[in-house]
N, C-alpha and C positions, 0 to 999 in steps of 0.2 A: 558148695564152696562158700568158704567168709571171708568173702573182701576186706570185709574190718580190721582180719589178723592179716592181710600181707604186708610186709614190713621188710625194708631193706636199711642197713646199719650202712652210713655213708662213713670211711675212712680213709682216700686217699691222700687224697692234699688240703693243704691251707689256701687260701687269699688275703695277703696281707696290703697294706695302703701303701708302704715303701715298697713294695715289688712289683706293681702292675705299670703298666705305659702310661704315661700324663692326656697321653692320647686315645682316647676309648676305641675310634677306628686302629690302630694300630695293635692294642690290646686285644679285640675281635680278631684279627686278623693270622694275630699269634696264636690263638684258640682255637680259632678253625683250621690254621695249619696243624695243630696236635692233633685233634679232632680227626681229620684227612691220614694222618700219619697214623696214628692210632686205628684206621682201616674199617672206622665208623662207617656204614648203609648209610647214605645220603646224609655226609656231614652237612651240606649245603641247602637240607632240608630247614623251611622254617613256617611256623603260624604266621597266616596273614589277618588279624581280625582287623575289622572295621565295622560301621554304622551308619545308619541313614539318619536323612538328617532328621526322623524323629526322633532316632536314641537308639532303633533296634538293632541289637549286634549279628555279624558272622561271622564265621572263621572258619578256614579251611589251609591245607599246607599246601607251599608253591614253593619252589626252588631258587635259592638267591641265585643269581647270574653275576653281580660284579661290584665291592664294597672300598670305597675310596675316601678320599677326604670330603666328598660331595655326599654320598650318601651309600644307601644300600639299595641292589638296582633287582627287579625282578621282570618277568613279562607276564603280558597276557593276551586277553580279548578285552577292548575295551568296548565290547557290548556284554560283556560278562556280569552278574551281579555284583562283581567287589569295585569292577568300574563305574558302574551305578551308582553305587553308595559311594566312591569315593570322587564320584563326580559334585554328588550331594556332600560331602562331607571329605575334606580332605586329610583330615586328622586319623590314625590311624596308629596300631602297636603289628610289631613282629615278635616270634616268641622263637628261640633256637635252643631245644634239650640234646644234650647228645652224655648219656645213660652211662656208659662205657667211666665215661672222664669224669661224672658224676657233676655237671655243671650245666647251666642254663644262661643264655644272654636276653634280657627284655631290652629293646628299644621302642620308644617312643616319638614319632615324629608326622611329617605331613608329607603326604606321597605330591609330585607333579613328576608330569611327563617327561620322559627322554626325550633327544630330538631326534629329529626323522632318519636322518643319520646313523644315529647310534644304534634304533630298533631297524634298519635297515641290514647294516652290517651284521648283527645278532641273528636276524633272521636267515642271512644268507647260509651264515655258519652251523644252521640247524642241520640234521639228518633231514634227505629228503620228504621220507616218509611226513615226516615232524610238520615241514611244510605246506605239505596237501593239507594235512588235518586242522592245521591253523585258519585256511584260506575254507575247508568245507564247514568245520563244524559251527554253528552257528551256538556256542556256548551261553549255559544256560538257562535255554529257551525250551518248552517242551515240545520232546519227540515221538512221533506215532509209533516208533519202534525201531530197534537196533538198524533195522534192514534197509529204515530210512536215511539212515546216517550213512551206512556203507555206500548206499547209493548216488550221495554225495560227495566223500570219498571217489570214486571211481569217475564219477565227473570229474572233478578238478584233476584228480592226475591224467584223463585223456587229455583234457584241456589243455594243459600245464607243461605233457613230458617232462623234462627235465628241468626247465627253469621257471618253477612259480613265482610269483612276484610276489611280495608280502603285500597281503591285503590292508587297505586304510582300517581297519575297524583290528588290526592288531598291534601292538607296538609294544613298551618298555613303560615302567614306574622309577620311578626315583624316590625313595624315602629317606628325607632332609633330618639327622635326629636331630633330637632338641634333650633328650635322654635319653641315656642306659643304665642297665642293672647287670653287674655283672654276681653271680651265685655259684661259689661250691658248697658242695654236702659238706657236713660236718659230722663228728659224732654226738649223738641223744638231739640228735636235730638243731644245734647249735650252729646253722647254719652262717660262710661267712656271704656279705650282702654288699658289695661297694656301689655306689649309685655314684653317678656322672651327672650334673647337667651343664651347662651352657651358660659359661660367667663371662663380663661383658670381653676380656680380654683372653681369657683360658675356661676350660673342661673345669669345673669343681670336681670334689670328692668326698663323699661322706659315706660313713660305715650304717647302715639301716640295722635294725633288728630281727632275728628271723621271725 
């Protein structure tokens, strides 16, 4: 196989300045709704990179859970490694492709915590199963083998039954933008590129180059 020739001709639609939302959360919002509609596998999938605070990056995808005028909300473990780094570092990008619509959203902003409250409620509404593994898996940390994890597992749901309590070392992120970029394909790679950032009274708007 040669990589080098796989090549995809982007022509569905445009992105023009006078037709998107003044609002970039509102603009997303519209997108992921198409997205959702359009019957996209994890429209609500997105890259979470981040860095420590000496610079080294990672990235891995997590599932947005809820995107308002506040921010874009996800959860996790925050003994996890992204909570690590973003304990060190709170600056952080999301990345959302969805192939189909042939378009991509980059935000950039600073994650802090949901309140206890909110990763509360979120948690409750989990599948139960979801709950045990929140509360056994001890993420990111290394395991002597599958078997030891099941094991853990099977504890907390004897433990547990039916009402697990959401553990303190899990909750919610909140990512505050400060930008977006919002991208559709074009044809001969003409891509169009509208960037957002954060002017003192509104969202600016400027067309990038692809």
């Amino acid at each position: 196989m040669n990589i080098s020739q796989l090549r995809h001709e982007y022509m569905r639609e445009s992105l023009d300045e006078q037709d998107v939302e003044r609002d970039p959360i509102v603009q997303f919002n519209k997108w992921l709704a198409e997205a959702v509609q359009a019957q996209i596998a994890f429209a609500n999938a997105m890259t979470v990179a981040t860095a420590s605070a000496a610079g080294k990056p990672s990235a891995r995808v997590v599932l947005l859970k809820d995107a308002d005028a506040r921010g874009f909300v996800f959860y996790t473990s925050y003994q996890s490694r992204k909570a690590r780094e973003l304990a060190e570092n709170p600056e952080l990008a999301l990345l959302f492709f969805w192939h189909e619509l042939e378009r991509q959203v980059r935000v950039e902003g600073r994650a802090e915590r949901v309140s206890t409250a909110e990763s509360d409620a979120y948690f409750a509404s989990r599948p139960l199963g979801s709950r045990y593994a929140a509360i056994a898996s001890p993420q990111s940390a290394v395991l002597r083998d599958r078997a030891e994890l099941q094991a853990r597992y099977d504890s907390v749901q004897q433990q547990h039954d039916q009402a697990p309590p959401r553990p303190a070392h899990w909750g919610g992120y909140r990512v505050v933008p400060t930008a977006l970029e919002f991208w559709q394909g074009r044809a001969h790679r003409l891509h169009d590129r509208l960037f957002y950032t954060r002017g003192t009274e509104r969202w600016e708007i400027v067309r990038l180059a692809p």
